[in-house]
Backbone bond lengths (Angstrom), bond angles and torsions (degrees), N, CA, C in turn:
res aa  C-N    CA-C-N  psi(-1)  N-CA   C-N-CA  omega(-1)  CA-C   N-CA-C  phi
1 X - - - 1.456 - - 1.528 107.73 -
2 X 1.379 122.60 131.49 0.746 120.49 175.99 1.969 134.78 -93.43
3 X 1.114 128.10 152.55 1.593 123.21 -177.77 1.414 132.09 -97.87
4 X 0.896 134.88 135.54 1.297 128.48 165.38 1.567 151.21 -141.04
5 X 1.303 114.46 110.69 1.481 104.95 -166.77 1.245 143.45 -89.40
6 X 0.957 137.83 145.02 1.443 147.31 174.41 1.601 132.22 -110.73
7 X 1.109 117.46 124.89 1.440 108.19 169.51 1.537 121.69 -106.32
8 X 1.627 113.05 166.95 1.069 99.01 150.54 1.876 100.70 102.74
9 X 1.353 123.85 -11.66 1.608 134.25 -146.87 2.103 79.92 -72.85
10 X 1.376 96.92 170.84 1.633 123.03 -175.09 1.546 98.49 -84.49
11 X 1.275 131.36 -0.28 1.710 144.84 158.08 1.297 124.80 -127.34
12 X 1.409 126.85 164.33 1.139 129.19 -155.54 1.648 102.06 -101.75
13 X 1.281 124.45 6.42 1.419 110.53 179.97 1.255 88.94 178.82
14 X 2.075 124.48 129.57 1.071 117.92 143.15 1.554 115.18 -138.15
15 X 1.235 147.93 -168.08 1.156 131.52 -124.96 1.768 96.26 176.55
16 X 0.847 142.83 80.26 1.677 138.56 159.89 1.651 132.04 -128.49
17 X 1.415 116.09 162.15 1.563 103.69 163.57 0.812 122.57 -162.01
18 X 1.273 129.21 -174.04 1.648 138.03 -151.17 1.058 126.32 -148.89
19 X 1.964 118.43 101.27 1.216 109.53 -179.23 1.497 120.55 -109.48
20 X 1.425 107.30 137.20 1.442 137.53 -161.70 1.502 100.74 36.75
21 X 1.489 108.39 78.20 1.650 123.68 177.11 1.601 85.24 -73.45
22 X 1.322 99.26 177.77 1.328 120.42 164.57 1.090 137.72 -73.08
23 X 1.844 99.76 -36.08 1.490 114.30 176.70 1.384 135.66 -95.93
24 X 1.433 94.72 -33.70 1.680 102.92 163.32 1.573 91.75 -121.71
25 X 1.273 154.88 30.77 1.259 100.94 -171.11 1.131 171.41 82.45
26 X 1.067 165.16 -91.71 1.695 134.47 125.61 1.487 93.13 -130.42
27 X 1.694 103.53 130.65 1.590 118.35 -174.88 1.043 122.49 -132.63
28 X 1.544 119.41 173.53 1.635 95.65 159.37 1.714 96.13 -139.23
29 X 1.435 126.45 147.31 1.360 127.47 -144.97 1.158 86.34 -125.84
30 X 1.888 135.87 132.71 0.995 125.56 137.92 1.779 122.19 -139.81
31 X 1.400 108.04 153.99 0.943 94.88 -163.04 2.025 92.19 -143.59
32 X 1.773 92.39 167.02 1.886 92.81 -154.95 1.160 105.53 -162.06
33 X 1.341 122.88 144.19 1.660 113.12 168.91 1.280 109.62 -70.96
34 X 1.289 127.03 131.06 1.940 122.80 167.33 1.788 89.53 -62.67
35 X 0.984 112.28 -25.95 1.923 108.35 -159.59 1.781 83.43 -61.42
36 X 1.157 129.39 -25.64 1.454 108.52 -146.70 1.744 102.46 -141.19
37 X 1.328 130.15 -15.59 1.075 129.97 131.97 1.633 125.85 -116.46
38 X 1.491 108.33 -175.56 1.703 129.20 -170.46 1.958 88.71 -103.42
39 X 1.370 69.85 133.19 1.772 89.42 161.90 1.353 112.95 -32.45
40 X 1.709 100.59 -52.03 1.625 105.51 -135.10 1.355 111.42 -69.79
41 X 1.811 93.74 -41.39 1.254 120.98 174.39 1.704 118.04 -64.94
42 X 1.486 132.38 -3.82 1.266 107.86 174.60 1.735 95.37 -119.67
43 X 1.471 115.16 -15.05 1.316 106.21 160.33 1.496 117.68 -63.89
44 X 1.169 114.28 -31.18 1.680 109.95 172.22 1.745 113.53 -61.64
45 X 1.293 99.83 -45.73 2.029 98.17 162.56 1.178 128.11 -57.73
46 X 0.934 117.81 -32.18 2.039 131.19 174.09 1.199 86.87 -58.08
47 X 1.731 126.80 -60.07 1.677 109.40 -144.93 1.617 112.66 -81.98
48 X 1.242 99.59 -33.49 1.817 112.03 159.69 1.330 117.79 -49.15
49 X 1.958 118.21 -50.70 1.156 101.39 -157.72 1.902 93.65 -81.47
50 X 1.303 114.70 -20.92 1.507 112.65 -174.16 1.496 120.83 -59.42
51 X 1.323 106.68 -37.84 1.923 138.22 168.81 1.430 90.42 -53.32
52 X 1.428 137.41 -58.87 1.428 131.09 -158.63 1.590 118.70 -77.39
53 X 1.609 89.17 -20.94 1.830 100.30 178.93 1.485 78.54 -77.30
54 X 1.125 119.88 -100.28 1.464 123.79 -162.94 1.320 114.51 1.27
55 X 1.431 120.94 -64.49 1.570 132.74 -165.21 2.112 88.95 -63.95
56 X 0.814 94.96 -54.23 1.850 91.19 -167.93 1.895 99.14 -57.05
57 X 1.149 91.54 -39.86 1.726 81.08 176.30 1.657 130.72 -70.82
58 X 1.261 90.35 -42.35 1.892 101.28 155.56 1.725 129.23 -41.67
């Protein structure tokens, strides 16, 4: 599955994904203000929440 980031969105944290989209494929999208969180900390949520799709899809 693939990731992808964004900065900069009109909220401080969002979180979605996509299986077997059309365009990429199955993803998981997130996007965040740097003004208002740390990288590290919402890349650490992507990899959890991506681990949890996985397990439900298994």
């Amino acid at each position: 599955m693939a990731s992808r980031w964004r900065g900069k969105p009109s909220f401080p944290f969002h979180a979605d994904f996509e299986v077997d989209g059309t365009e990429a494929g199955s993803r998981v999208v997130v996007a965040y203000d740097p003004a208002l969180l740390e990288a590290r900390g919402v890349e650490e949520y992507a990899r959890y929440f991506e681990s949890a799709l996985a397990d439900v899809a298994s």
